[in-house]
C-alpha positions in Angstrom: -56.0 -15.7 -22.6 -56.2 -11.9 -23.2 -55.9 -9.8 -26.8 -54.7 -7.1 -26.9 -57.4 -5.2 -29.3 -54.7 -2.3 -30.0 -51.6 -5.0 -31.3 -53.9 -6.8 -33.7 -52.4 -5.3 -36.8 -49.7 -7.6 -37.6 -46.7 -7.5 -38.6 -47.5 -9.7 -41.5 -50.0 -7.3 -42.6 -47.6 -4.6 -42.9 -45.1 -6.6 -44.7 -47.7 -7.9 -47.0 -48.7 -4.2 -47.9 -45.2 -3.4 -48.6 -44.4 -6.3 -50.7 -48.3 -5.6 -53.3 -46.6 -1.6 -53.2 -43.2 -2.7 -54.3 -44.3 -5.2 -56.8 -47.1 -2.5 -58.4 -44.3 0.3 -58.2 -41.5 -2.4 -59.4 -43.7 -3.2 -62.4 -44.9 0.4 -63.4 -41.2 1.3 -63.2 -40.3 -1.5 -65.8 -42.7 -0.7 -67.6 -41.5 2.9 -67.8 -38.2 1.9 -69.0 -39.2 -0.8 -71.1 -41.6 1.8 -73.2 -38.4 3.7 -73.9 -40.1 6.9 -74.9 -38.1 10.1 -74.7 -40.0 13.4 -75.0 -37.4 16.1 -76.4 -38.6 19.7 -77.2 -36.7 21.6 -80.4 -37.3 24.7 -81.8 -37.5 24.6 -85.7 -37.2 27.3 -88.8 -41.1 27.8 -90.1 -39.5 26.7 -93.0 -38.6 23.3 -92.0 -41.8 22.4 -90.3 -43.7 20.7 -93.5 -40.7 18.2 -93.4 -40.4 17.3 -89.9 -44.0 16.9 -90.2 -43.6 14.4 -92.8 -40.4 12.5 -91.1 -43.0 12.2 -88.0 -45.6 11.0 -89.9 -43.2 8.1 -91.1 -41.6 7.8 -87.9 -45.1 6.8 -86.8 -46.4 4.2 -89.3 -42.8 2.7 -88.3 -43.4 1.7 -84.7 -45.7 -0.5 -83.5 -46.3 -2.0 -80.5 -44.3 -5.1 -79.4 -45.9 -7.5 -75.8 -43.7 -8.5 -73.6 -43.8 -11.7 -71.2 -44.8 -9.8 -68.0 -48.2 -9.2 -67.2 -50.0 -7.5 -64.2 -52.9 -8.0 -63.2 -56.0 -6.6 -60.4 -59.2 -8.7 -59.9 -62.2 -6.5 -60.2 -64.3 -9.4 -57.9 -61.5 -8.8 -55.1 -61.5 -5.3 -55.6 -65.4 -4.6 -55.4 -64.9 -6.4 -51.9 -62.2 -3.9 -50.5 -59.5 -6.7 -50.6 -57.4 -4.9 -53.3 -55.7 -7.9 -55.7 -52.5 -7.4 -57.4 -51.0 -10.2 -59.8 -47.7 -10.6 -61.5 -47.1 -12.9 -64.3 -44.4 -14.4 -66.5 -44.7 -16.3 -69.6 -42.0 -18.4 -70.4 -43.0 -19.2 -73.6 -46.6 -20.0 -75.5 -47.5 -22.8 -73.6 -46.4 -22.1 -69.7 -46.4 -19.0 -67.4 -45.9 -18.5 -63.6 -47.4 -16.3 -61.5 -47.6 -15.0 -57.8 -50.9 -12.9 -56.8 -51.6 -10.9 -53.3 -54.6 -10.2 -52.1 -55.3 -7.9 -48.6 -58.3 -6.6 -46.8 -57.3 -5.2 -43.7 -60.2 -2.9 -42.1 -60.8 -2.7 -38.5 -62.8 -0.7 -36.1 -62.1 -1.6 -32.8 -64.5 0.8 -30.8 -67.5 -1.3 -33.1 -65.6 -4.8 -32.5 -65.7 -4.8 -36.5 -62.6 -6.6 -37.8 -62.2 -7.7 -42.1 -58.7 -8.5 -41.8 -57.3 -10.8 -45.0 -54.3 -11.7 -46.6 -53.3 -14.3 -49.4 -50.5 -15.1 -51.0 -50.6 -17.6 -54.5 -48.3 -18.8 -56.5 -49.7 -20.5 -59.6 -47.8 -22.3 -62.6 -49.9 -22.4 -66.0 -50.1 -24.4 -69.1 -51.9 -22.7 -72.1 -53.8 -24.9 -74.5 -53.4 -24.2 -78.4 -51.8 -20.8 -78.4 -54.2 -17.7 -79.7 -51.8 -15.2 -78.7 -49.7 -13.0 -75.9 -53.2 -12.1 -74.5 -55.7 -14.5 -75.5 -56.5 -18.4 -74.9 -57.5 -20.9 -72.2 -54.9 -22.2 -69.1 -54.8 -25.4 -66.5 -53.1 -24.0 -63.1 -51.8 -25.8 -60.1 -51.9 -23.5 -57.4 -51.1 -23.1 -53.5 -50.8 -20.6 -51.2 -51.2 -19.2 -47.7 -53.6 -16.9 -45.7 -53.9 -15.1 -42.6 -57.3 -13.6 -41.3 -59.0 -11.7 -38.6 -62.4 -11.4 -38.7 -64.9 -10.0 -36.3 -69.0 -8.4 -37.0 -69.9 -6.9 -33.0 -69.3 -10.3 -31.3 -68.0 -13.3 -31.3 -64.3 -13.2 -33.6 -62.1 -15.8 -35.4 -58.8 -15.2 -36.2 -55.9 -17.9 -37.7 -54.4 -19.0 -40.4 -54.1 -21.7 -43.3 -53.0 -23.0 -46.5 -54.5 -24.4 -49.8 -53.4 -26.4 -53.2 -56.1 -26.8 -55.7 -56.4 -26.7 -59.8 -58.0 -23.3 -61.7 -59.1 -22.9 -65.2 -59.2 -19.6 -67.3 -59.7 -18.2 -69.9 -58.4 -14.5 -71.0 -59.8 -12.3 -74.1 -57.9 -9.2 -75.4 -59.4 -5.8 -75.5 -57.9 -3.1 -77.0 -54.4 -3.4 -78.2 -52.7 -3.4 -74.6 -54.9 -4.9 -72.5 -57.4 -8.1 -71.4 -59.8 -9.4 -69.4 -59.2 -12.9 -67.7 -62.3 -15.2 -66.0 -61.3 -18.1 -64.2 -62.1 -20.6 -61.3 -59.5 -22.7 -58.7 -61.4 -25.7 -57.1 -59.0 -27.5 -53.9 -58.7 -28.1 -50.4 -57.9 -26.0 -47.7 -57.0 -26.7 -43.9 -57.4 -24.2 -41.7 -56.9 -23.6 -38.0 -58.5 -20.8 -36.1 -58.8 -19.0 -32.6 -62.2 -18.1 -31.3 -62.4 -15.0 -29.1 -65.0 -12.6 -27.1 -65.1 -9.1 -27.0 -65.5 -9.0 -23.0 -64.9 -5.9 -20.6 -62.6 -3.9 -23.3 -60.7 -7.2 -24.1 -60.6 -9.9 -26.8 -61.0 -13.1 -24.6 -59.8 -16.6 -25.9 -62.4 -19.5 -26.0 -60.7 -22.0 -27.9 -58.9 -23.3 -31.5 -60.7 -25.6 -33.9 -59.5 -26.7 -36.9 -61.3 -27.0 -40.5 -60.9 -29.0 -43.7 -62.1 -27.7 -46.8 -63.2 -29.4 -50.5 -64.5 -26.6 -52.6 -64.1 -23.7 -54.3 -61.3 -21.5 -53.2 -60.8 -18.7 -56.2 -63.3 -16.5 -58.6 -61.4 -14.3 -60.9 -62.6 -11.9 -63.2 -59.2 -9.4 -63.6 -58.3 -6.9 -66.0 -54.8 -7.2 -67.1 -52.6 -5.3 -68.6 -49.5 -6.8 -70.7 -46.4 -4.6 -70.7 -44.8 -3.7 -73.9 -42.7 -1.8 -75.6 -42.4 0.3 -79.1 -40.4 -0.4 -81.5 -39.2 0.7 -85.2 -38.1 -0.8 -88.4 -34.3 -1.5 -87.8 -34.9 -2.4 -84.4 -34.6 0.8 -82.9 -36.8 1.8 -79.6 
């Protein structure tokens, strides 16, 4: 069996890409309107200035700065690695959260036979020990997920796919008054079957499929995250 170097890119990569693009410009777009800030320019009398001054001064010790239950997230590990990571995550209440997180390296060079081509997709529910806040304390997570991969230094390549389940732990400290930092680790099994190929005369030449089962570590997060919000007054105006 014959490769076609040229058609490696799949499809799946491309949809992949677009789905991490609409969920970061999905959830900068809510963020947007769930800010609610309006910038509006007027022209004031000299005269009045000292007391819009004052009404703006009040205006601002009124609002503060209210989290909601969506959070995104980007590990910082993944990211170093050119496999940009982009989490999303809901929190039903204090104790349990759901979230889905995409992670994609997909860098070729076909003339060098260099292939790092790698997608994942993980959906993860959460349960939060004693609460410590909207952006702070320690969580159990069941996860699984999928991956696809491609990968190829000058010779010999494997390319296939695979899913996992496992259990992660984390723990996630505030910093600043919008955003975190979260550390955690998923420990599971994997299974993983795979296509081993030859760059031979210009073509990617099959040799055969193996399959592999995996105990182990499968995740290492260290992500910043930001928690949208929104502002608010007294009198619940925003």
């Amino acid at each position: 069996m014959i490769y076609d170097g040229n058609a490696r890119m799949s499809r799946f990569g491309f949809c992949l890409l677009a789905a991490m693009w609409w969920l970061l410009g999905g959830g900068v777009l809510f963020a947007q309107q769930l800010a609610g800030r309006q910038s509006v320019k007027s022209y004031t009398h000299p005269s009045e200035s000292d007391s819009i001054r004052t009404m703006d001064l009040e205006a601002a010790r009124d609002r503060h700065y209210l989290p909601t239950p969506w959070y995104i997230k980007s590990n910082l590990l993944y990211d170093v690695l050119f496999m940009p990571s982009l989490e999303v995550e809901y929190r039903f209440n204090e104790r349990w959260s759901a979230a889905i997180e995409g992670n994609m390296a997909w860098w070729h060079n076909n003339g060098k036979h260099k292939y790092y081509q790698l997608a994942t997709i993980v959906p993860e529910v959460r349960y939060w020990f004693k609460p410590q806040g909207p952006r702070k304390g320690h969580y159990l997570g069941l996860f699984g997920g999928a991956g696809w991969y491609d990968l190829e230094n000058g010779g010999r390549g494997y390319r296939g796919e695979g899913g996992m389940v496992g259990l992660s732990y984390g723990y996630m400290f505030p910093v600043g008054k919008y955003f975190a930092f979260e550390a955690g680790i998923g420990l599971g099994y994997a299974h993983l079957k795979y296509e081993e190929y030859l760059p031979i005369d210009g073509h990617y030449v099959y040799q055969q499929t193996d399959r592999t089962h995996y105990f182990g570590p499968l995740k290492l997060k260290f992500a910043f995250v930001w928690n949208i919000g929104r502002w608010t007054e007294k009198g619940g105006k925003k």
